[in-house]
PQR file with spaces between the fields and no chain letter, atoms N, CA, C, O and H, PARSE charges and radii, in Angstrom:
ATOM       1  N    UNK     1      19.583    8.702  -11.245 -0.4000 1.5000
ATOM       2  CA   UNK     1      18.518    7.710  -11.277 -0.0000 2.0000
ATOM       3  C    UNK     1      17.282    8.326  -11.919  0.5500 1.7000
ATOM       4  O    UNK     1      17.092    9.539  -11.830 -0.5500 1.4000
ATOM       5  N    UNK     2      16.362    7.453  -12.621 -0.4000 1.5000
ATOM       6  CA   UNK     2      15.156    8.033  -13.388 -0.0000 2.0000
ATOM       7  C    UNK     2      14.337    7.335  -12.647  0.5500 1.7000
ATOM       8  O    UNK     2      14.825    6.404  -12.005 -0.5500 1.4000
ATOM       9  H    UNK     2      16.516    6.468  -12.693  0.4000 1.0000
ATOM      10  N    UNK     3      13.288    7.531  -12.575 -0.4000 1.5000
ATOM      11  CA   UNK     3      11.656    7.263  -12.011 -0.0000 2.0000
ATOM      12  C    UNK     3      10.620    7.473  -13.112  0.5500 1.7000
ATOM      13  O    UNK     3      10.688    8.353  -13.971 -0.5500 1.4000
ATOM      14  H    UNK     3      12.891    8.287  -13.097  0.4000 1.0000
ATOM      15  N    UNK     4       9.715    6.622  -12.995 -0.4000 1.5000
ATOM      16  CA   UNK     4       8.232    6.705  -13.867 -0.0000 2.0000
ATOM      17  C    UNK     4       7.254    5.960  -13.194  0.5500 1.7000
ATOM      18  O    UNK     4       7.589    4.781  -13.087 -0.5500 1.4000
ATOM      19  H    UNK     4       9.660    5.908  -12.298  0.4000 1.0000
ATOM      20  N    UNK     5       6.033    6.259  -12.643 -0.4000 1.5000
ATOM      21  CA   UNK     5       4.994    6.135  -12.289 -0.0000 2.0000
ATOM      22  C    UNK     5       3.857    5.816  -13.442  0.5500 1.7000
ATOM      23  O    UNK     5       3.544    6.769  -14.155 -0.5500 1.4000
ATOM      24  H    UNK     5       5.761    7.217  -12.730  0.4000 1.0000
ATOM      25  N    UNK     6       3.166    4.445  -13.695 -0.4000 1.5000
ATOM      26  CA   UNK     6       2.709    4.047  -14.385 -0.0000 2.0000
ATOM      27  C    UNK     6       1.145    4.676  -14.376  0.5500 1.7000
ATOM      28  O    UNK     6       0.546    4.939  -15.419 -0.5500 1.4000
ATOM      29  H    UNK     6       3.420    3.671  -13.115  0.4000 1.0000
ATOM      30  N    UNK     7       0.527    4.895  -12.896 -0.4000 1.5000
ATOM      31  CA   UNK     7      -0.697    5.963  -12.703 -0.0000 2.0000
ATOM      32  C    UNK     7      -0.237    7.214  -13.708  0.5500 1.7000
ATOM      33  O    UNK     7      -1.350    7.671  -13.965 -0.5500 1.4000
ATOM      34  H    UNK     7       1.014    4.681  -12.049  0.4000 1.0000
ATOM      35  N    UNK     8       0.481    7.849  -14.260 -0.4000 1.5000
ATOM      36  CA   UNK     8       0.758    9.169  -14.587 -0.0000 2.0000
ATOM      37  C    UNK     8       0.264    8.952  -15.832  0.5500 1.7000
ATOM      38  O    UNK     8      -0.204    9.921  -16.430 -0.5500 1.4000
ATOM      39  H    UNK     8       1.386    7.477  -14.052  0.4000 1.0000
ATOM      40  N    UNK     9       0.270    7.412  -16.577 -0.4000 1.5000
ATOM      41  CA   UNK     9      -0.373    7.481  -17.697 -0.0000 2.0000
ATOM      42  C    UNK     9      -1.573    6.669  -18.013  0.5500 1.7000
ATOM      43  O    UNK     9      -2.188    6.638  -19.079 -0.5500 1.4000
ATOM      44  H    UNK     9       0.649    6.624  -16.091  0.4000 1.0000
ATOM      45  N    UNK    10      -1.851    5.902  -16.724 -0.4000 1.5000
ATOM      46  CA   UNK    10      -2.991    4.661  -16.732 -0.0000 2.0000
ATOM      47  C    UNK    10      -3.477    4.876  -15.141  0.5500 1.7000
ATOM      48  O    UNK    10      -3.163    4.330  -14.084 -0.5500 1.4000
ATOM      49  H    UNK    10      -1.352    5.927  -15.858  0.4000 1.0000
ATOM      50  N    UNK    11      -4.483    6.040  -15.541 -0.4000 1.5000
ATOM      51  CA   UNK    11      -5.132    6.621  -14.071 -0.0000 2.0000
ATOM      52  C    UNK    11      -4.969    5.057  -13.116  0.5500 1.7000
ATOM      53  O    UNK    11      -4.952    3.907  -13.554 -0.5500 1.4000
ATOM      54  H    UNK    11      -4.739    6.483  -16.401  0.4000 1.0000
ATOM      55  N    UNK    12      -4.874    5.504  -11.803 -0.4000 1.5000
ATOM      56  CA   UNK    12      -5.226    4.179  -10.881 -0.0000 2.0000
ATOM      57  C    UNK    12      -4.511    3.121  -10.706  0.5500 1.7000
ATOM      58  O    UNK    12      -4.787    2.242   -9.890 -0.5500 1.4000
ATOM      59  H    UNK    12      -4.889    6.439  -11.447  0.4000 1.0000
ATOM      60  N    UNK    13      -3.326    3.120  -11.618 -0.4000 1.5000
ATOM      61  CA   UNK    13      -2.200    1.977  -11.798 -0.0000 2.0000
ATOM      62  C    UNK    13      -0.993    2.320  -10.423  0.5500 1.7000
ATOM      63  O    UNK    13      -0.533    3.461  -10.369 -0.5500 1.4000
ATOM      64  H    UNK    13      -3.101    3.834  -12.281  0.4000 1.0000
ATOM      65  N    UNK    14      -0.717    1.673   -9.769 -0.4000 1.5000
ATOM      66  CA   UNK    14      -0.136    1.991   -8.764 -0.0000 2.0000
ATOM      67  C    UNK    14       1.563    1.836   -8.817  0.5500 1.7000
ATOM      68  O    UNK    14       2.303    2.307   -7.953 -0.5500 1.4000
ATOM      69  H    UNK    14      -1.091    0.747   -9.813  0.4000 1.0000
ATOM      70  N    UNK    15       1.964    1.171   -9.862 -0.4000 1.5000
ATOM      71  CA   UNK    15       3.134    0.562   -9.995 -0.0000 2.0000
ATOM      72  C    UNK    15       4.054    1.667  -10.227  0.5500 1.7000
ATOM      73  O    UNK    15       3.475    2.557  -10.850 -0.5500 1.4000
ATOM      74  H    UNK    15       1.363    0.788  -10.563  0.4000 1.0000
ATOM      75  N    UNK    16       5.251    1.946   -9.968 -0.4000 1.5000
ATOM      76  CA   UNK    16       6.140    2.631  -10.385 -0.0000 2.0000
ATOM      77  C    UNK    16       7.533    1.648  -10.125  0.5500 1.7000
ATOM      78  O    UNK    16       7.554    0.551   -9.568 -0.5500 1.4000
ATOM      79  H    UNK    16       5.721    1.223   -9.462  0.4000 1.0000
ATOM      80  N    UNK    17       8.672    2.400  -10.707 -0.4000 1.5000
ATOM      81  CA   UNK    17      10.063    2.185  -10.774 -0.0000 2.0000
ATOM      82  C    UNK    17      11.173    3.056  -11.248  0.5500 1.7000
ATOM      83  O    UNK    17      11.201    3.938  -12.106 -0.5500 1.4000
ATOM      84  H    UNK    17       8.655    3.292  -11.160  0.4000 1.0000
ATOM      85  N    UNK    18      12.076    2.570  -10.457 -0.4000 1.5000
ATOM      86  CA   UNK    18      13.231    3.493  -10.319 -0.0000 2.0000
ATOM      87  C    UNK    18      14.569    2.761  -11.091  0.5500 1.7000
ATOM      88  O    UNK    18      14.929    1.671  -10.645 -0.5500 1.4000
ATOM      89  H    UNK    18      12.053    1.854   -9.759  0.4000 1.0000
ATOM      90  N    UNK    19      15.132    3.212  -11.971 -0.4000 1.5000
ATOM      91  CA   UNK    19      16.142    2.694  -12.332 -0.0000 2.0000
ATOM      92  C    UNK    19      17.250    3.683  -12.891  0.5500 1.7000
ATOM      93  O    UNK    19      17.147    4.907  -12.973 -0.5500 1.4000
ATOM      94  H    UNK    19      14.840    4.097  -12.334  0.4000 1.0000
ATOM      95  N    UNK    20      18.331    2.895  -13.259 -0.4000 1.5000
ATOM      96  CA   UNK    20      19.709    4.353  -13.776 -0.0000 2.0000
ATOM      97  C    UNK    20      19.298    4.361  -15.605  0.5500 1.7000
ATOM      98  O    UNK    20      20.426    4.181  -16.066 -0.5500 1.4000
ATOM      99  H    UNK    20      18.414    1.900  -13.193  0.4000 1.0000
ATOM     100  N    UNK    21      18.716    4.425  -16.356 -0.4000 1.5000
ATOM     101  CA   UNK    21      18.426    4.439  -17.388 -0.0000 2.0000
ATOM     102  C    UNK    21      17.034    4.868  -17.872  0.5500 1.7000
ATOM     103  O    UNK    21      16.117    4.293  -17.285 -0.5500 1.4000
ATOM     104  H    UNK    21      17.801    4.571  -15.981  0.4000 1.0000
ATOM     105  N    UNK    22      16.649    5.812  -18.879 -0.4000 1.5000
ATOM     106  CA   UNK    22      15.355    5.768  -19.284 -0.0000 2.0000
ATOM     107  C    UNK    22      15.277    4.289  -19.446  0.5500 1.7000
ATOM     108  O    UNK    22      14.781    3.561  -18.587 -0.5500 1.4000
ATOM     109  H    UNK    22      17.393    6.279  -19.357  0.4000 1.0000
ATOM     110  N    UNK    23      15.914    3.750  -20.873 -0.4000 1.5000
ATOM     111  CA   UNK    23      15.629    3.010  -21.609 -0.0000 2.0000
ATOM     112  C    UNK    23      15.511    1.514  -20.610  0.5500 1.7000
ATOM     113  O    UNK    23      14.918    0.503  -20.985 -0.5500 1.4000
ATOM     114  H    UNK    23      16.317    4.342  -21.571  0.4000 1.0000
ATOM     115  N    UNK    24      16.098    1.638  -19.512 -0.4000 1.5000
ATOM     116  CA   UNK    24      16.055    0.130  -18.468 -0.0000 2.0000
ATOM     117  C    UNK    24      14.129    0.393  -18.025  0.5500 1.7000
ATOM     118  O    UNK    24      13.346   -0.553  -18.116 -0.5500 1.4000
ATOM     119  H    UNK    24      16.580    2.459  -19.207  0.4000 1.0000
ATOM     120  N    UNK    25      13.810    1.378  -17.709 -0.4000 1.5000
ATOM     121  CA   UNK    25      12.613    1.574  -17.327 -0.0000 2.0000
ATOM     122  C    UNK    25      11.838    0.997  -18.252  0.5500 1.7000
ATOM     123  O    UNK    25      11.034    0.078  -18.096 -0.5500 1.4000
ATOM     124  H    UNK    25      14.446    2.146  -17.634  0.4000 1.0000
ATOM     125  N    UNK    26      12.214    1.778  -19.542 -0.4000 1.5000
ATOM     126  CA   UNK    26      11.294    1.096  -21.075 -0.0000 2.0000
ATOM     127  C    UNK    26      11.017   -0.343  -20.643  0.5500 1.7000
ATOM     128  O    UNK    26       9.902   -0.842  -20.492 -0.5500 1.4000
ATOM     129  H    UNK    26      12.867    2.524  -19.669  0.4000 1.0000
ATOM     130  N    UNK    27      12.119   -0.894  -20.480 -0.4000 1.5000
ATOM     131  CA   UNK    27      11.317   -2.331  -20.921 -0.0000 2.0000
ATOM     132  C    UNK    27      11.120   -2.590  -19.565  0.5500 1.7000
ATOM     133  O    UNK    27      10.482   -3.642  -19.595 -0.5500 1.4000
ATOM     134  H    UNK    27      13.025   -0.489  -20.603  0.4000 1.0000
ATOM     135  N    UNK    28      11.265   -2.299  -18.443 -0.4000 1.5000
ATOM     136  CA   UNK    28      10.172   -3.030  -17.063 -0.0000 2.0000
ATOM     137  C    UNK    28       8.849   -2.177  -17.469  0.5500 1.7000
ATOM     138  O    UNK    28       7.739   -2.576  -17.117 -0.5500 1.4000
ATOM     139  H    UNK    28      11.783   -1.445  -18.418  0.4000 1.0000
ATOM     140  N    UNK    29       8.985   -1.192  -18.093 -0.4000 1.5000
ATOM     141  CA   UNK    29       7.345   -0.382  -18.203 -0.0000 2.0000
ATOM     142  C    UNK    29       6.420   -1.283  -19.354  0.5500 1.7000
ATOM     143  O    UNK    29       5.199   -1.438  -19.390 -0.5500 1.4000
ATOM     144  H    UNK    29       9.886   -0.867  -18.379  0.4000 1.0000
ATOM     145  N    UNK    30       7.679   -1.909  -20.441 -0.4000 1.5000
ATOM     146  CA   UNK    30       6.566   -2.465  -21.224 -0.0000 2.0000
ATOM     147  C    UNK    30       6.274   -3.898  -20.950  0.5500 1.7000
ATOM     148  O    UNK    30       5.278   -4.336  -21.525 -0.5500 1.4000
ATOM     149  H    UNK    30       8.671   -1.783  -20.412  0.4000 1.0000
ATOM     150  N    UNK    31       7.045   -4.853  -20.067 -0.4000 1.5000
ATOM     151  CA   UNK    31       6.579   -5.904  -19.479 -0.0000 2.0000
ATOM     152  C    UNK    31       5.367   -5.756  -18.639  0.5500 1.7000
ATOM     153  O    UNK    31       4.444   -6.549  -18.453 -0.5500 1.4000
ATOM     154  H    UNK    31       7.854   -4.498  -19.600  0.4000 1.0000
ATOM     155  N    UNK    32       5.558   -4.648  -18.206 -0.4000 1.5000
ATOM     156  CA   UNK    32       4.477   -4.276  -17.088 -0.0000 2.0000
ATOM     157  C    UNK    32       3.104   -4.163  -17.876  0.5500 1.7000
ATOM     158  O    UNK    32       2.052   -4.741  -17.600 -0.5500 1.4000
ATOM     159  H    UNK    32       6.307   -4.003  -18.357  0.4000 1.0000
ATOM     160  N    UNK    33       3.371   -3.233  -18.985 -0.4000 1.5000
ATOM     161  CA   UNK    33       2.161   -3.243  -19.696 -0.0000 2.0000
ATOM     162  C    UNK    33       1.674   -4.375  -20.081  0.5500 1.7000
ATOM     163  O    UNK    33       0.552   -4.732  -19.722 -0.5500 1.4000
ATOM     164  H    UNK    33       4.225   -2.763  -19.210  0.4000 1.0000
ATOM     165  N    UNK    34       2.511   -5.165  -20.934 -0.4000 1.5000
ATOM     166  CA   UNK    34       2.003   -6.595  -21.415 -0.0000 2.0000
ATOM     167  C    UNK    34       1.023   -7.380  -20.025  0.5500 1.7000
ATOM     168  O    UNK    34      -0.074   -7.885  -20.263 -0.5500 1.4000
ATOM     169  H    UNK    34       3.422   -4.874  -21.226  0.4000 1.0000
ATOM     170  N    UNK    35       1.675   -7.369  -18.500 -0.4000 1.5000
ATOM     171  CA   UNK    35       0.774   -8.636  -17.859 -0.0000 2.0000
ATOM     172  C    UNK    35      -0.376   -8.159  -16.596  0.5500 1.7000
ATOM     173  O    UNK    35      -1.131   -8.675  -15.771 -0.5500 1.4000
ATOM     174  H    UNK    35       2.567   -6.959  -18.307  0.4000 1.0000
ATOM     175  N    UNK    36       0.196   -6.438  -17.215 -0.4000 1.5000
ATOM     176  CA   UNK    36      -1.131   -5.676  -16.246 -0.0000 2.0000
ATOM     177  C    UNK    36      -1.835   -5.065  -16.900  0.5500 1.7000
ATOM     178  O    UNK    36      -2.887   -4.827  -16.308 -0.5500 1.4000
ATOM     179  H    UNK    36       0.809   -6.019  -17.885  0.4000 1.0000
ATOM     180  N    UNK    37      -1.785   -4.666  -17.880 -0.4000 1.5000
ATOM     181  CA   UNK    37      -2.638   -3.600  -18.378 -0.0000 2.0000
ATOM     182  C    UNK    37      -3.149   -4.433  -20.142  0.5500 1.7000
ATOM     183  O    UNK    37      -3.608   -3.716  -21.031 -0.5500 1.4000
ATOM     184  H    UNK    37      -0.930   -4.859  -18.361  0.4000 1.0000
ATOM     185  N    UNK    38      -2.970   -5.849  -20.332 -0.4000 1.5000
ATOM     186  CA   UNK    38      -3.103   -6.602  -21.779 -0.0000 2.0000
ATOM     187  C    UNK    38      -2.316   -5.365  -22.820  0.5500 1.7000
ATOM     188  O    UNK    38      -2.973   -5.245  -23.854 -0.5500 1.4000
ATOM     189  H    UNK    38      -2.597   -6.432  -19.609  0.4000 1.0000
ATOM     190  N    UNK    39      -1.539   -4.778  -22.802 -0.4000 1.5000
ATOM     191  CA   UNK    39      -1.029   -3.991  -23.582 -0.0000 2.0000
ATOM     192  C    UNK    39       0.354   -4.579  -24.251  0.5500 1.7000
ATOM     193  O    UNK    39       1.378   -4.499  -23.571 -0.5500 1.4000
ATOM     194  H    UNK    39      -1.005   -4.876  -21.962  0.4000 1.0000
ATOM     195  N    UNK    40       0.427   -5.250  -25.742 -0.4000 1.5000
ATOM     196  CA   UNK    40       1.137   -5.985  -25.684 -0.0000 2.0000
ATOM     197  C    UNK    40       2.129   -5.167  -27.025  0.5500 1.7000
ATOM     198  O    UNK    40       3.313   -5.388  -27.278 -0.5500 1.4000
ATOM     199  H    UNK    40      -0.404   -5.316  -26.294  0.4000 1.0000
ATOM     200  N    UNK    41       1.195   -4.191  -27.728 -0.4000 1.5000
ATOM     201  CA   UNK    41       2.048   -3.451  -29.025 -0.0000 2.0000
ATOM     202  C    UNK    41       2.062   -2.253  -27.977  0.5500 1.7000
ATOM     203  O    UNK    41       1.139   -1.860  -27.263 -0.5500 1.4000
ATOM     204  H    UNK    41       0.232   -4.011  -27.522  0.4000 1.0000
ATOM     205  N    UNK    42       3.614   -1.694  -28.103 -0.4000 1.5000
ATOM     206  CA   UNK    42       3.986   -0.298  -27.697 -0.0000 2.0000
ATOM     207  C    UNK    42       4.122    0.894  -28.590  0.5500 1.7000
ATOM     208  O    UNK    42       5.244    1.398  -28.644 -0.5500 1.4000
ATOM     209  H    UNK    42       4.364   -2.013  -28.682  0.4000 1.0000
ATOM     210  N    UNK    43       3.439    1.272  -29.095 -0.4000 1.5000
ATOM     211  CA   UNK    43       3.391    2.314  -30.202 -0.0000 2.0000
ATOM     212  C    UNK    43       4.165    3.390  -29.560  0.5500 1.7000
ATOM     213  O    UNK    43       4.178    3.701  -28.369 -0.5500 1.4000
ATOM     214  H    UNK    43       2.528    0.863  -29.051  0.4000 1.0000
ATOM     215  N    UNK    44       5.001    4.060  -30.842 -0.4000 1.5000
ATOM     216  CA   UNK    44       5.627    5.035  -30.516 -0.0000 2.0000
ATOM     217  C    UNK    44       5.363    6.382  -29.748  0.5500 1.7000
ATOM     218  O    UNK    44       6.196    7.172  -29.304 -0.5500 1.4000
ATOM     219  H    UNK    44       4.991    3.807  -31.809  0.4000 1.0000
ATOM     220  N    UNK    45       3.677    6.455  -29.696 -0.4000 1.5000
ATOM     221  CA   UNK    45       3.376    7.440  -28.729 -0.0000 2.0000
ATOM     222  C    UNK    45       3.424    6.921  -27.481  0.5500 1.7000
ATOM     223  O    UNK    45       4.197    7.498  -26.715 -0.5500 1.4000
ATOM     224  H    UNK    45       3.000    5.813  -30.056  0.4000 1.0000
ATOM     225  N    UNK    46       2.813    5.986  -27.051 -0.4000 1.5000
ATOM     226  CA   UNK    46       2.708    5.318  -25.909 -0.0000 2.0000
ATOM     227  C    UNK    46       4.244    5.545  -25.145  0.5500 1.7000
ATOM     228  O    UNK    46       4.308    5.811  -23.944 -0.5500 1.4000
ATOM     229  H    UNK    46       2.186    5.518  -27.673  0.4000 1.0000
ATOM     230  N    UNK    47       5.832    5.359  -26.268 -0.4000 1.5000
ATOM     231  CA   UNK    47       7.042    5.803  -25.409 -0.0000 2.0000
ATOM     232  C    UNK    47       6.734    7.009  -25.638  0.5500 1.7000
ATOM     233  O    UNK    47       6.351    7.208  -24.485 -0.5500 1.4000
ATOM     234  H    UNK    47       5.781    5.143  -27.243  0.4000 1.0000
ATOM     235  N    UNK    48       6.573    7.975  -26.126 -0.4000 1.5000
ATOM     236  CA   UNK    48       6.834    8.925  -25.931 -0.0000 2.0000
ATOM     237  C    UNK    48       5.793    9.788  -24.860  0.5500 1.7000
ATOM     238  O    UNK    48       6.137   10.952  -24.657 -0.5500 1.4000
ATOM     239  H    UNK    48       6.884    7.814  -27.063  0.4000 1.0000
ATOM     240  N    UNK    49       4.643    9.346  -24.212 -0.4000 1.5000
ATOM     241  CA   UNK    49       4.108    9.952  -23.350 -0.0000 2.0000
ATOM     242  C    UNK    49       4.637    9.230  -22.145  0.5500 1.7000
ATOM     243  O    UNK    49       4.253    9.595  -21.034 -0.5500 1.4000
ATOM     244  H    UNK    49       4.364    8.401  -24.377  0.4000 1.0000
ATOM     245  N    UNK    50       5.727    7.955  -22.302 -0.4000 1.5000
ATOM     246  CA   UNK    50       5.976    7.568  -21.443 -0.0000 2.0000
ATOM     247  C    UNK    50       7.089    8.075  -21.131  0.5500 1.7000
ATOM     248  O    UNK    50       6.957    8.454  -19.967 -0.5500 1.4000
ATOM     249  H    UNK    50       6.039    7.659  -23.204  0.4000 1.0000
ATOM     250  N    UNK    51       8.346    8.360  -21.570 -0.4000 1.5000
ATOM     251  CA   UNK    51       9.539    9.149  -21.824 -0.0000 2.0000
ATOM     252  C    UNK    51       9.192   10.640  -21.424  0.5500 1.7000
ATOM     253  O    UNK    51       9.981   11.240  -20.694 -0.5500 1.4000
ATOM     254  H    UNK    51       8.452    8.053  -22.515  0.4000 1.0000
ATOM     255  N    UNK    52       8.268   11.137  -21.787 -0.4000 1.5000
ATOM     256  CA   UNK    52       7.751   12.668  -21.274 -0.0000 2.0000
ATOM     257  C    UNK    52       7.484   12.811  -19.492  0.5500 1.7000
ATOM     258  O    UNK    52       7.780   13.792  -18.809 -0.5500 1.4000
ATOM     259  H    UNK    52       7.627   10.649  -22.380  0.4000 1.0000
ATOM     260  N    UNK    53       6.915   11.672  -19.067 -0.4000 1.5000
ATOM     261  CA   UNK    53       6.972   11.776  -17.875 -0.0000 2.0000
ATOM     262  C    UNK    53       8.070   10.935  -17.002  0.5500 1.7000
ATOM     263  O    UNK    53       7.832   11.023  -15.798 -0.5500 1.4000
ATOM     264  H    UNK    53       6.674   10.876  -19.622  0.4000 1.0000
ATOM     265  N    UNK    54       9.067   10.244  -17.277 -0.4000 1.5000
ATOM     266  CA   UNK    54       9.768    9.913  -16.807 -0.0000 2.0000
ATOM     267  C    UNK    54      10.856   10.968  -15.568  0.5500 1.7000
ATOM     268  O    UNK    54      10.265   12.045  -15.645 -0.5500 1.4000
ATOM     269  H    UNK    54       9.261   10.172  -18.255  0.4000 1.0000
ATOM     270  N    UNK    55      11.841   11.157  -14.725 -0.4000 1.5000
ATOM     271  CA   UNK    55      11.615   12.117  -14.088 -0.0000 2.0000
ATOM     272  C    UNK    55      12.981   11.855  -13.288  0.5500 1.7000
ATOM     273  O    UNK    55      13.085   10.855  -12.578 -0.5500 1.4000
ATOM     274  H    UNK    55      12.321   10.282  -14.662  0.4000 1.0000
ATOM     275  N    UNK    56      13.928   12.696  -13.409 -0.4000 1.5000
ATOM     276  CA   UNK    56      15.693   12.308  -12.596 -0.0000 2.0000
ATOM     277  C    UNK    56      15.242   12.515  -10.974  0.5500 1.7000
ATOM     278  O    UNK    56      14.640   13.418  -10.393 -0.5500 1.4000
ATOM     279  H    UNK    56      13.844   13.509  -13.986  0.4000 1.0000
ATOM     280  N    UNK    57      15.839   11.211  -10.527 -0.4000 1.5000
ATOM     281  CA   UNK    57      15.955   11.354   -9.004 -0.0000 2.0000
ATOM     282  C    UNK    57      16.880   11.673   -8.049  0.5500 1.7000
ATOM     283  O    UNK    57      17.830   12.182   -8.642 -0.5500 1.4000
ATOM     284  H    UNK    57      16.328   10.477  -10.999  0.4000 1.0000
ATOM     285  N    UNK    58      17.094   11.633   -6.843 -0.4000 1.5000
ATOM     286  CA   UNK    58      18.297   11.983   -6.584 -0.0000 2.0000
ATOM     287  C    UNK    58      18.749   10.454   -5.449  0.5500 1.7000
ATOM     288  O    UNK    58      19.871   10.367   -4.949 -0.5500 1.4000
ATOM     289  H    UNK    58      16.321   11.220   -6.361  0.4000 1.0000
C-alpha cells in the first residue's frame, strides 16, 4: 500500500490517502487539488514533488 499526505506539500492541508498504487493516489491527489486547493493544471513538477513524497505502507 502507498500513502501521501497532502500537508507534506501544501503546509496545513490535512487530507491524506492510502491506496495500492502511486498512480491511483495521482488522481485522488489531483481531484483533491482541483476542489481544495483551485489547482486545476498539474505540472510535471507538482507530480513529481508529489511522487517524491509518496511513501509504502504496511
Amino acid at each position: 500500500m502507498k500513502s501521501f499526505a497532502c500537508g507534506d506539500v501544501v503546509p496545513g492541508c490535512a487530507a491524506s490517502w492510502v491506496s495500492s498504487t502511486d498512480d491511483e493516489i495521482l488522481v485522488l491527489v489531483a481531484q483533491h487539488a482541483a476542489t481544495a486547493h483551485g489547482i486545476t493544471t498539474v505540472t510535471p513538477e507538482l507530480v513529481e514533488s508529489i511522487t517524491n513524497r509518496i511513501v509504502t505502507v504496511s
